[in-house]
C-alpha positions in Angstrom: 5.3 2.9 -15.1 8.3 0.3 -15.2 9.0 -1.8 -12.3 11.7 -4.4 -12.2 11.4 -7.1 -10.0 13.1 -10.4 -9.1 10.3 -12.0 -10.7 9.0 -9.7 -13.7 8.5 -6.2 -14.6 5.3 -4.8 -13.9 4.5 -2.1 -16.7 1.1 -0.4 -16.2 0.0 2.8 -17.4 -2.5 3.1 -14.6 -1.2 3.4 -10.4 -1.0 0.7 -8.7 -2.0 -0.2 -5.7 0.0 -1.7 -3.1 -2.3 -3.6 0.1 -0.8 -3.3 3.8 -0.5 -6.8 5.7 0.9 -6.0 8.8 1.9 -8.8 10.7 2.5 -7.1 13.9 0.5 -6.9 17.6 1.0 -3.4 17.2 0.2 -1.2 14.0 -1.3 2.1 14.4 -4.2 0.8 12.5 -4.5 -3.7 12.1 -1.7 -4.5 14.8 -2.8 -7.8 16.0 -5.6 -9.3 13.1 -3.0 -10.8 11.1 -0.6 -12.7 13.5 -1.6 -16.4 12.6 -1.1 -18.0 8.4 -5.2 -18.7 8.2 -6.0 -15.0 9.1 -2.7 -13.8 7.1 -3.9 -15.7 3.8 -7.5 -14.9 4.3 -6.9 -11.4 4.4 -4.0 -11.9 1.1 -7.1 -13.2 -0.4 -9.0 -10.6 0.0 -6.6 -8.0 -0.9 -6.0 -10.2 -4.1 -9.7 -10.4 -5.2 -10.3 -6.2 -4.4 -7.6 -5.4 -7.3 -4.5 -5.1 -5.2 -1.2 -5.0 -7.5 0.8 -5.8 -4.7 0.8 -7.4 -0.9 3.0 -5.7 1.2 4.2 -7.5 4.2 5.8 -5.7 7.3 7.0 -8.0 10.7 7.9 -4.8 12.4 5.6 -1.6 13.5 7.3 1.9 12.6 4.2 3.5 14.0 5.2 6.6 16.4 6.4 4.9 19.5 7.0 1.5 18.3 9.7 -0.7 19.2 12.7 -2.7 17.5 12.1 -6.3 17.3 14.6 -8.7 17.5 15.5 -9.8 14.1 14.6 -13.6 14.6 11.4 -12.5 16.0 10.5 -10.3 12.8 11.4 -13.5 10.6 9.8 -15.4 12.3 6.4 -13.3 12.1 7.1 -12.8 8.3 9.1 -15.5 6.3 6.0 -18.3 7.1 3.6 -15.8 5.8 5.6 -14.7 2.9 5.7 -18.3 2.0 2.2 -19.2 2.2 1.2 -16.3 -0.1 3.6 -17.0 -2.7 2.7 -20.7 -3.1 -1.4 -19.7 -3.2 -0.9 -16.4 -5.2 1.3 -15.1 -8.1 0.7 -11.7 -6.9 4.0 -10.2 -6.2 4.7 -9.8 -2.6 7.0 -7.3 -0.7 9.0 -7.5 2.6 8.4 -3.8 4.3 12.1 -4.2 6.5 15.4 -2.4 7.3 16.9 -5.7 8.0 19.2 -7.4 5.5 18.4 -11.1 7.2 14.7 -10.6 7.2 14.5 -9.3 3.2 17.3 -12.5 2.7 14.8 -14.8 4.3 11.6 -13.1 2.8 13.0 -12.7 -0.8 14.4 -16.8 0.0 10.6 -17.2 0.9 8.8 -15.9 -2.4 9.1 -11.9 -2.2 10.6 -10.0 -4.8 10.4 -6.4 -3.6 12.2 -4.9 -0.4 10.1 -2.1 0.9 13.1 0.1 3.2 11.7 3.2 5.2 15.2 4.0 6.2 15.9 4.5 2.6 19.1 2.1 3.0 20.3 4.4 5.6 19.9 1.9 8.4 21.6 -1.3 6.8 23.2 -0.8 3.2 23.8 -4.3 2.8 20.0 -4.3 1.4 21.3 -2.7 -1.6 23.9 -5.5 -2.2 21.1 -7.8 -1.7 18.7 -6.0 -4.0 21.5 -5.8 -6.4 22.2 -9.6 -6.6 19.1 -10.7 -6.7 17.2 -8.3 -9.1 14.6 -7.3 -6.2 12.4 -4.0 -6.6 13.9 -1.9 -4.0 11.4 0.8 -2.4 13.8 3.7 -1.1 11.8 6.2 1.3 12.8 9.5 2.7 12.7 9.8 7.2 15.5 11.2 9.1 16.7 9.9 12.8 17.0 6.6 14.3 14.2 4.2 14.3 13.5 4.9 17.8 13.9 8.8 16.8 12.4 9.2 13.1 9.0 10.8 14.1 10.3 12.9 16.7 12.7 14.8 14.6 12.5 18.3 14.8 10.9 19.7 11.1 13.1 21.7 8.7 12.3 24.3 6.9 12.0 23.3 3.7 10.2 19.8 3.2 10.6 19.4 -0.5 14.2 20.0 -0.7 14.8 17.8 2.0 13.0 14.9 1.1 14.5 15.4 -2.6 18.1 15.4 -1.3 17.5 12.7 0.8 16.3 10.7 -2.1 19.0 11.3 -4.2 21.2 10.4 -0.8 19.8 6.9 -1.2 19.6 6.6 -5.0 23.2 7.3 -4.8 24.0 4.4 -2.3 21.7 2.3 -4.2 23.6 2.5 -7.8 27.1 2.3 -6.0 26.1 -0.9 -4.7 24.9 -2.1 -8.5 20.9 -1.6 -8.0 19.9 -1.0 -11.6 17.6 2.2 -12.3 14.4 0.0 -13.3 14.3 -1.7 -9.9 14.0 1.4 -7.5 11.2 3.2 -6.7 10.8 6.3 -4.5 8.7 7.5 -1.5 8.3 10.7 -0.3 7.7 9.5 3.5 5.2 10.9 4.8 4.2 10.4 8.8 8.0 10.0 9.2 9.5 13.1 10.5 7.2 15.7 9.2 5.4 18.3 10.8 1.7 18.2 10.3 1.3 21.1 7.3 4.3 19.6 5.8 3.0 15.9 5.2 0.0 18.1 3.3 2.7 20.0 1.3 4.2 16.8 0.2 0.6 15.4 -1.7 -0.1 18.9 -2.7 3.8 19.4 -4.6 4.0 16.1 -5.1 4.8 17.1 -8.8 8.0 19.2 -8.3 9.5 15.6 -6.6 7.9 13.4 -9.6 9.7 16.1 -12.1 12.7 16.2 -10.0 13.5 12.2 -10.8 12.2 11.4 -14.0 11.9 8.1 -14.6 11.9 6.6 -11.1 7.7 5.6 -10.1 7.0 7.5 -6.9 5.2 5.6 -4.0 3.1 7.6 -1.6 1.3 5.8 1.5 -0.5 8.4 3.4 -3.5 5.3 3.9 -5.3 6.3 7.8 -2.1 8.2 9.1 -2.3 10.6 11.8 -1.8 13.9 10.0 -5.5 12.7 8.0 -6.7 12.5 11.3 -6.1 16.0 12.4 -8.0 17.0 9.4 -10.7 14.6 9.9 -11.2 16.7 13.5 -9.3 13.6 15.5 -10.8 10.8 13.9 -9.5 7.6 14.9 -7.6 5.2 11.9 -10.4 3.3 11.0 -12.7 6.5 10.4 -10.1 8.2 8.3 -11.1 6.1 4.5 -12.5 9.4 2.9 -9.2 11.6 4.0 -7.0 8.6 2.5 -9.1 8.4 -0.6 -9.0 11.8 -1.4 -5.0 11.9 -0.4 -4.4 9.2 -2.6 -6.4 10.7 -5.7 -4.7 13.5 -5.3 -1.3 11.9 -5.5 -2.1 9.8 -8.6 -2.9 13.2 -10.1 0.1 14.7 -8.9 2.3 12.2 -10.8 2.2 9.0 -7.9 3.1 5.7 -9.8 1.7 3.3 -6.7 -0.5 4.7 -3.6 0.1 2.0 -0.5 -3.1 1.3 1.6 -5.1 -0.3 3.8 -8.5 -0.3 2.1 -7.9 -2.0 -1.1 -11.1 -2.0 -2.4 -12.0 1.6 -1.7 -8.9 2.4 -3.7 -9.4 0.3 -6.5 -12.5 1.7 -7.2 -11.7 5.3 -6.5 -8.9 5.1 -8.9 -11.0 3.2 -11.5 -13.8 6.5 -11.5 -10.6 8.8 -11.7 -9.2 6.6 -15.1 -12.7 6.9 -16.4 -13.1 10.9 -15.7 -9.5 11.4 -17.6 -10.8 9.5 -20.6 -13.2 11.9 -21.1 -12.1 14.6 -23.8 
């Protein structure tokens, strides 16, 4: 995998993993542990010593049900943070926004990746950005509004929608000037899928990785509802072994990065799969 950033290109021939730091009162899963620096860094720390590739940072919740924040208010939760990571770490750090002033004022901060979930769809002036600055630029597949994007009705065919919609979003990357080796892809899932169809995307996940060549696919399916339902309605913190086993399955399916909440857990899982395909 080749990954240009603002700040280097990260070539690995192993997945990386990418650790969640919400800085929200309201995730599905850590809304309200991470709200002060102290806690914030602690936890970077953490996620830093376990093997994580990457921090992710996100100011706003996108769970089902969650609300906009006022722009200001999502800087204001993220930027200090951002900051305080880059000056302590080299790790590279990315701003999980839709907003083109929060990923000026994170990237300004220390970040060198913007993480969109509107794929560009909700404010292409991120692309401009990504394009001036040399940012990685994370383009993932939902439909709707942000108040409407998991209450969209589910269409027919999951693959060739999320691979149109990709290409929907590459396209408005590269008019803008975003350069191939900074974009990487994800497949969405939680966002506007029906339950068998979020399975369908891990379980095909190599007709998508085929379908773009060289750009790294990202898939975060780390203690999301559709695990759950599996798991017999377990709640997010009892659903590690369904996001271990989706994530193992995506590496093997062709996923370049797998985002999640339990670095650890995933470090090591990954490190017994390297050591399995080394066998001959």
């Amino acid at each position: 995998m080749i990954w240009q950033t603002s700040r280097r290109k990260l070539e690995s021939d192993r997945p990386l993993v990418m650790g969640i730091l919400n800085i929200t009162p309201d995730s599905f899963s850590d809304g309200g542990k991470y709200l002060s620096i102290d806690s914030a860094l602690a936890r970077a720390d953490q996620m830093q010593a376990e093997g994580a590739d990457i921090i992710d940072i996100g100011g706003e919740s996108s769970r089902p049900g969650g609300l906009r924040v006022e722009t200001r208010d999502e800087i204001r939760r993220t930027q200090p943070i951002v900051k305080a990571i880059a000056d302590r770490h080299s790790i590279p750090i990315s701003i999980d926004t839709t907003r083109f002033e929060t990923a000026l004022a994170a990237l300004d901060a220390g970040a060198e990746i913007i993480n969109d979930i509107s794929g560009l769809r909700f404010d292409d002036r991120i692309a401009e950005l990504a394009s001036e600055t040399g940012c990685g630029l994370v383009l993932m597949h939902s439909r709707g509004s942000f108040e409407t994007m998991h209450s969209q009705e589910p269409v027919e065919d999951i693959i060739s929608e999320v691979i149109t919609g990709l290409h929907t979003s590459i396209d408005i990357a590269r008019d803008h000037g975003v350069q191939t080796e900074q974009i990487v892809l994800d497949v969405g899932l939680g966002f506007g899928k029906a339950f068998e169809q979020n399975l369908e995307l891990i379980a095909k996940l190599d007709k998508i990785v085929v379908e773009f060549g060289t750009y790294p696919v990202l898939v975060g399916a780390s203690r999301k509802s559709f695990i759950g339902k599996v798991l017999n309605g377990a709640g997010p913190d009892q659903r590690l072994g369904g996001s271990l086993c989706a994530a193992i399955e995506a590496v093997k399916r062709g996923a370049a990065i797998i985002r999640v909440h339990d670095v650890k857990q995933s470090v090591d899982a990954l490190a017994m799969l390297s050591a399995l395909r080394a066998i001959k």
